[in-house]
MIKOLNU-881568 format. One record per residue (C-alpha): residue number from 1; x, y, z. Coordinates in steps of 0.02 Angstrom, whole numbers, padded with zeros to 5 digits. Layout:
     k       c1       c2       c3
   NUM        X        Y        Z
...
//
This chain:
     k       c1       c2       c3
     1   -01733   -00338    00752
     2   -01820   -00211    00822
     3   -01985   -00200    00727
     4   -02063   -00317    00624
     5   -02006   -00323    00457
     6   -02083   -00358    00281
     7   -01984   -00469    00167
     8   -02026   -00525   -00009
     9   -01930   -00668   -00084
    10   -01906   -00679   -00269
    11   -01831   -00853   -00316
    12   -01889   -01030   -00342
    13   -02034   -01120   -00215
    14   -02155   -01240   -00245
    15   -02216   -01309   -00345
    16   -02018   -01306   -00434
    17   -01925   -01436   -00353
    18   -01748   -01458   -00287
    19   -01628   -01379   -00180
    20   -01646   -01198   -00213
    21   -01830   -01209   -00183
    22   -01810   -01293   -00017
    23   -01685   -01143    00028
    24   -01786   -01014   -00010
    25   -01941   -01097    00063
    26   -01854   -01144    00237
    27   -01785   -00967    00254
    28   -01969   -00899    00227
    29   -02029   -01021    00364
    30   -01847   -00959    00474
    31   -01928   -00770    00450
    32   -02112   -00799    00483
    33   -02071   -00872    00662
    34   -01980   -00707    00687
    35   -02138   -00626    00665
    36   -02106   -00560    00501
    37   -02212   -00555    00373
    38   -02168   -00645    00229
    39   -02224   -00686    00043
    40   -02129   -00793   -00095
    41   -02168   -00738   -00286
    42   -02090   -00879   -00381
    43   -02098   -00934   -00563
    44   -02233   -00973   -00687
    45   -02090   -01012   -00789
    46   -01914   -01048   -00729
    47   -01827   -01114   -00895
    48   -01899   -01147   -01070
    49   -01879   -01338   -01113
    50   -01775   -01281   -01233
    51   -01642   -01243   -01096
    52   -01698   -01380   -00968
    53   -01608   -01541   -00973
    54   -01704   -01646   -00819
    55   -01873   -01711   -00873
    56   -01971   -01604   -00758
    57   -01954   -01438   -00680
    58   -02098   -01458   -00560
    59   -02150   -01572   -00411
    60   -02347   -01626   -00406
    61   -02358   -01607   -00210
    62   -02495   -01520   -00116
    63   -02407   -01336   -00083
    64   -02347   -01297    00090
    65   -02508   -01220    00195
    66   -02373   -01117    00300
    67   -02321   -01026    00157
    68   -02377   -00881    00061
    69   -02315   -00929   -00109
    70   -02379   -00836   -00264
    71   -02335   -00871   -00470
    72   -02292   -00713   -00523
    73   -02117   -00735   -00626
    74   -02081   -00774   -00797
    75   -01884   -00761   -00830
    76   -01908   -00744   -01021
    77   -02075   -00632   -01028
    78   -02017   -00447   -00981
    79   -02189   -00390   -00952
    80   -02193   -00493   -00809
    81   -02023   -00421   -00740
    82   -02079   -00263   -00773
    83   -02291   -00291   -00685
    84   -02181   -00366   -00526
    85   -02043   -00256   -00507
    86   -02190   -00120   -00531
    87   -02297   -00224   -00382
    88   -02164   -00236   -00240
    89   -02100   -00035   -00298
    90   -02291    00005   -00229
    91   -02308   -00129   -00085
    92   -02110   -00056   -00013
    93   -02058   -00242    00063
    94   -01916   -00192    00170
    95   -01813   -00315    00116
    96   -01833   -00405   -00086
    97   -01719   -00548   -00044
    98   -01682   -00642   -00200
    99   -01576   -00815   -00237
   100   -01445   -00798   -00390
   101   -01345   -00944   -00452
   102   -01345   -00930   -00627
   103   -01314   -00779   -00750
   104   -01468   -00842   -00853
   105   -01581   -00760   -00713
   106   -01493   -00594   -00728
   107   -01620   -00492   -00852
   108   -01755   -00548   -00756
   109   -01695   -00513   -00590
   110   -01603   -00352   -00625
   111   -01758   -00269   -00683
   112   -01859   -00323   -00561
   113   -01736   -00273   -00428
   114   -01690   -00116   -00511
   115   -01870   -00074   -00508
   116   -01932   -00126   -00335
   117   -01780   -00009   -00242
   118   -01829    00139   -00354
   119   -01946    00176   -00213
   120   -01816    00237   -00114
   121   -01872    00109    00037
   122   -01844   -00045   -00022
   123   -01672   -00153   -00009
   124   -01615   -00287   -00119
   125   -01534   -00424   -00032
   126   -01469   -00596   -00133
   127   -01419   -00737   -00076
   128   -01269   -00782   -00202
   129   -01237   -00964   -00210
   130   -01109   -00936   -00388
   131   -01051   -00791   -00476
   132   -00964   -00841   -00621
   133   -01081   -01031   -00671
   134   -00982   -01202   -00682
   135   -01048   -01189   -00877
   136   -00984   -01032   -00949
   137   -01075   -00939   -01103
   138   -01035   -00801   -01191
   139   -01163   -00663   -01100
   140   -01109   -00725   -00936
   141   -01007   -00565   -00889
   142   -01122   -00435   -00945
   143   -01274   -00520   -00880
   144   -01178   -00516   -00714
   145   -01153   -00338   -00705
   146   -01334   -00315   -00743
   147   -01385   -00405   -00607
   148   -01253   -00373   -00458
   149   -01264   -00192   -00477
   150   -01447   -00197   -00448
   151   -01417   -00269   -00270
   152   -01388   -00173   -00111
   153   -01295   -00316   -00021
   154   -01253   -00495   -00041
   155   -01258   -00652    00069
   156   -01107   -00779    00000
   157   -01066   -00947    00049
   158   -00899   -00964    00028
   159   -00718   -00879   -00015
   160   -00728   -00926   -00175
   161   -00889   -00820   -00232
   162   -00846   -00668   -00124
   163   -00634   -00663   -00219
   164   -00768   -00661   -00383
   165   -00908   -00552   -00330
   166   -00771   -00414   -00308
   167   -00728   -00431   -00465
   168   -00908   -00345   -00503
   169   -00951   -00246   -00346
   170   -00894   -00152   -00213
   171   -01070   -00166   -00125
   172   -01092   -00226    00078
   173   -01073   -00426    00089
   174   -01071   -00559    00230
   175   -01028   -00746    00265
   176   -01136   -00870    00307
   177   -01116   -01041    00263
   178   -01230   -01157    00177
   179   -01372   -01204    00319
   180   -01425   -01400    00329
   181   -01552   -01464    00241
   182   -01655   -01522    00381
   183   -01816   -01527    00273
   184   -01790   -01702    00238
   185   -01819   -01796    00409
   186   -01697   -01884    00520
   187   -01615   -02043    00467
   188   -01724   -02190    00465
   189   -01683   -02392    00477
   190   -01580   -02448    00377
   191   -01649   -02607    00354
   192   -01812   -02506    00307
   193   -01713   -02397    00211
   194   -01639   -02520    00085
   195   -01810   -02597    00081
   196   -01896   -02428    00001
   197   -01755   -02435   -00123
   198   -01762   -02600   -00170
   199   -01572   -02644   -00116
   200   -01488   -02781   -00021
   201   -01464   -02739    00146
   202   -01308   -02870    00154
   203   -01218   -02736    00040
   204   -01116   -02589    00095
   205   -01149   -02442   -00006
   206   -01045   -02282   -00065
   207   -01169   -02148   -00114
   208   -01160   -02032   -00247
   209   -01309   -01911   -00258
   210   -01387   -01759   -00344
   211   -01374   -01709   -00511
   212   -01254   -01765   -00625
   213   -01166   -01634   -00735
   214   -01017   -01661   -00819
   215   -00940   -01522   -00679
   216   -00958   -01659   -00536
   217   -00841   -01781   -00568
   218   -00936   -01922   -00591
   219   -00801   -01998   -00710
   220   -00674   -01967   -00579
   221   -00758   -02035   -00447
   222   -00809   -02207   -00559
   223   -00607   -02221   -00609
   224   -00551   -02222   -00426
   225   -00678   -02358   -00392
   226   -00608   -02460   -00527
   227   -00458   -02451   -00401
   228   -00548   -02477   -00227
   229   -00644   -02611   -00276
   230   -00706   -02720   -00140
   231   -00808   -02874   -00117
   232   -00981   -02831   -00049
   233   -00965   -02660   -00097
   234   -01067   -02547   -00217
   235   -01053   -02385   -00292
   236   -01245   -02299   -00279
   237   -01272   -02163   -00421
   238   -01432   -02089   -00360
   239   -01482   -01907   -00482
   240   -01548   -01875   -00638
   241   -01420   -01858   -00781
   242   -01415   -01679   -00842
   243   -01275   -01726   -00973
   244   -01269   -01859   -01104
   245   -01280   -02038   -01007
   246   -01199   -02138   -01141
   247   -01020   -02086   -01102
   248   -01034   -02143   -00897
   249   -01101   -02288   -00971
   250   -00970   -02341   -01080
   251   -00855   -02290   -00967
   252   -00929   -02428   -00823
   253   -00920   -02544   -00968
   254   -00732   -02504   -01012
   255   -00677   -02497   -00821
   256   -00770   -02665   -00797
   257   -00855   -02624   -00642
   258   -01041   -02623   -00699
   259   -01060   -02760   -00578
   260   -01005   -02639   -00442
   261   -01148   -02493   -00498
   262   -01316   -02483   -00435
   263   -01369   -02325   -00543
   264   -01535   -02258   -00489
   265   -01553   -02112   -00646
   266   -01705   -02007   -00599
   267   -01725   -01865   -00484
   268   -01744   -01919   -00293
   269   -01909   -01857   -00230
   270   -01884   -01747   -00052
   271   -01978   -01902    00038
   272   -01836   -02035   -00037
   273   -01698   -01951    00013
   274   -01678   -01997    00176
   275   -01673   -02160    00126
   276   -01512   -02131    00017
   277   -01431   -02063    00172
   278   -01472   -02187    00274
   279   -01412   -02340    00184
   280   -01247   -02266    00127
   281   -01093   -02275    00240
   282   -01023   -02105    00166
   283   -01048   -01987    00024
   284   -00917   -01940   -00117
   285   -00916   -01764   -00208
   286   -00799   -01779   -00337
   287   -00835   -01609   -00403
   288   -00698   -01523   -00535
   289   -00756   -01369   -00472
   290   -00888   -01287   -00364
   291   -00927   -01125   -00249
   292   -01009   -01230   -00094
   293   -01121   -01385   -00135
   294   -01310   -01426   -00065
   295   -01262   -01596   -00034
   296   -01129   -01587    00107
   297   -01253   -01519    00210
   298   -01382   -01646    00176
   299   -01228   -01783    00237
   300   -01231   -01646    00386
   301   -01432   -01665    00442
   302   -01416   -01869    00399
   303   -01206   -01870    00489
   304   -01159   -01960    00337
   305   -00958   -01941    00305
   306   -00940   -01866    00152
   307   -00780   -01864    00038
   308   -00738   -01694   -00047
   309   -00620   -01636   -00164
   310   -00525   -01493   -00159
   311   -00592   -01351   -00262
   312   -00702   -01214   -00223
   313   -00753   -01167   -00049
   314   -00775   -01358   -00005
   315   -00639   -01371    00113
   316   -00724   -01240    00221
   317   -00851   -01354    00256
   318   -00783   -01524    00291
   319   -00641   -01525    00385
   320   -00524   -01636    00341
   321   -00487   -01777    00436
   322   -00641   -01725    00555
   323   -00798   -01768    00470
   324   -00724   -01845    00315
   325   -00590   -01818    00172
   326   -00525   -01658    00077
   327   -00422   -01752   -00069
   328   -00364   -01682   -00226
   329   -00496   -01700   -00381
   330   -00420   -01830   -00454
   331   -00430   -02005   -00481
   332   -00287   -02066   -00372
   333   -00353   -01898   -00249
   334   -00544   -02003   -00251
   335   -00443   -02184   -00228
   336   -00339   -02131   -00079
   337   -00477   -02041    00008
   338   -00605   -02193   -00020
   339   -00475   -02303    00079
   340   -00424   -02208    00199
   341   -00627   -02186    00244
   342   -00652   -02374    00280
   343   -00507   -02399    00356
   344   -00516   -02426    00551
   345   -00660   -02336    00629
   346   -00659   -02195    00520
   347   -00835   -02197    00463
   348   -00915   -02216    00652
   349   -00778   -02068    00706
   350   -00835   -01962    00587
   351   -01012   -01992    00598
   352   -01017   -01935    00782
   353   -00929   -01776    00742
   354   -01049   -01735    00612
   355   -01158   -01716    00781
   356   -01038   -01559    00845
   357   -01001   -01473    00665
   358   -01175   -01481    00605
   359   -01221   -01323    00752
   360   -01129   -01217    00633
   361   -01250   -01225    00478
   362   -01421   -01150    00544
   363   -01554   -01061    00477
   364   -01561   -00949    00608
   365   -01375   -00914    00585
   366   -01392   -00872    00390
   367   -01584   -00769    00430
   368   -01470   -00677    00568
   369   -01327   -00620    00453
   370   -01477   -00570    00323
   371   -01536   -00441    00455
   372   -01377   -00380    00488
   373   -01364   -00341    00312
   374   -01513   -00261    00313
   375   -01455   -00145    00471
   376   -01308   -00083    00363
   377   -01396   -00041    00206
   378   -01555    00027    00254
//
């Protein structure tokens, strides 16, 4: 752009942990070595326990020394909404740029937004990663109009979100797809890898990672294993359960496959994840529905082939028969994909094309489309 420009991001950071912090924290970094100048007020509290299902919200890291990350937010303390809403309205940031994927963060967000543009200089900008949440509640819809009115422009991530964002505002909004998480190193030995984790390295391994929720098809993807099952192969469930566990379990039991299972049920620390990448021969998202998913473009940094189904905006991401499968969410969908990927030299194919497709997903790209944003709505 043509001046240097003053962005504050509203949204999780350090020290909360996971995949939206790491987004909001690598587009900060994307910024600053633009020469902008750029601050991160983040949460003191993100969700009451009440609401949290994991078994920690926060990492116990050191916090980045590149980054200017302050606590400032509480989502269920209003005072707070209103003393930072009230503290960006008098500093005039030229661009509040804010992450939304769930309408619990709506009240919070939509005040604080509201408040910060009333200065007449300020722009809102979010990043929307869903619109209407893979868990629906009975507030969802009014807590979305709250919110998405407040904004002057959106960022979206796939089809899927923008056909529903309509549905709530007419406002300016632009494509860019998920970047790659490339905050988690380059893939390491395998050997090594399987070491760290405490696996055989005589094993092949078909990965399943992130968090499970009952949304991601975990059941789906355990019944079409029942089918493919191989000798020397295992099925590696790496993520926390944020569901009940008992039911997966008793359903390994009734499928007879527990033998087949290595179930690793925690949350993956950022330094173990490359790990996961690097001992697995592909990756399977079995999802029943989603807007764009986090962990296709971790597959992307690590060129693991990654199996997809066929909901949501996945499909724009992998293409099918390029970097991996696009198969219908089903069992039978899961089964047929599986063997088609280790058949041949499918998994070495797409593991090289990976290289090519991953130049689309950048975090220049996405902190590029941001600024044209901002060009149309200032």
């Amino acid at each position: 752009m043509e001046r240097r420009i003053k962005i504050a991001i509203v949204g999780p950071a350090h020290p909360y942990r996971g995949g939206l912090a790491s987004i909001m924290e690598s587009m900060a970094r994307e910024f600053q070595s633009r020469g902008s100048e750029v601050e991160i007020l983040t949460f003191t509290l993100q969700y009451p326990k009440l609401l949290f299902p994991g078994k920690s919200q926060t990492v116990d890291t050191p916090p980045p020394t590149d980054l200017n990350i302050r606590r400032r937010v509480s989502t269920v303390n209003p005072i707070s909404w209103i003393s930072v809403g009230r503290e960006l309205k008098q500093a005039k940031p030229d661009i509040v740029l804010m992450k939304y994927w769930t309408p619990f963060m709506a009240p919070c967000f939509g005040t604080i937004a509201r408040i910060a543009r009333s200065n007449g200089d300020t722009r809102v900008i979010c990043q929307i990663d869903n619109v209407e949440p893979h868990e629906h509640h009975i507030t969802d819809t009014l807590f979305n109009h709250y919110y998405l009115s407040s904004v002057d422009g959106f960022i979206y991530m796939s089809e899927q979100v923008h056909s529903e964002l309509k549905n709530y505002t007419s406002r300016p909004a632009l494509f860019s797809p998920h970047p790659i998480f490339d905050n988690f190193g380059e893939r390491v030995n395998r050997q090594e890898a399987c070491r760290k984790l405490g696996l055989s390295p005589n094993e092949r391994y078909t990965l399943f990672f992130g968090l499970i929720r009952d949304y991601k098809g975990l059941d789906t993807l355990l019944e079409a294993w029942s089918k493919f099952r191989r000798e020397g192969h295992k099925l590696l469930i790496a993520g926390e359960f944020y569901t009940s566990a008992d039911k997966y379990h008793r359903l390994i039991e009734s499928l007879g496959i527990k033998e087949d299972i290595v179930l690793h049920d925690f949350f993956i620390p950022d330094e173990d994840v490359r790990n996961y990448f690097s001992v697995a021969d592909c990756v399977v998202l079995p999802y029943k529905s989603a807007t764009q998913s986090g962990v296709t473009q971790i597959c992307y940094n690590f060129c693991t082939p990654v199996i997809v189904t066929d909901v949501g905006g996945l499909k724009e991401i992998v293409p099918d028969g390029r970097v991996g499968y696009v198969c219908a969410p089903s069992a039978e969908g899961v089964h047929e994909a599986l063997e088609k990927m280790y058949s041949g030299d499918n998994i070495a194919r797409f593991a090289e094309a990976m290289q090519e497709e991953r130049k689309r997903f950048t975090w220049r790209a996405m902190c590029d489309k941001i600024e044209e944003l901002y060009t149309m709505i200032r």
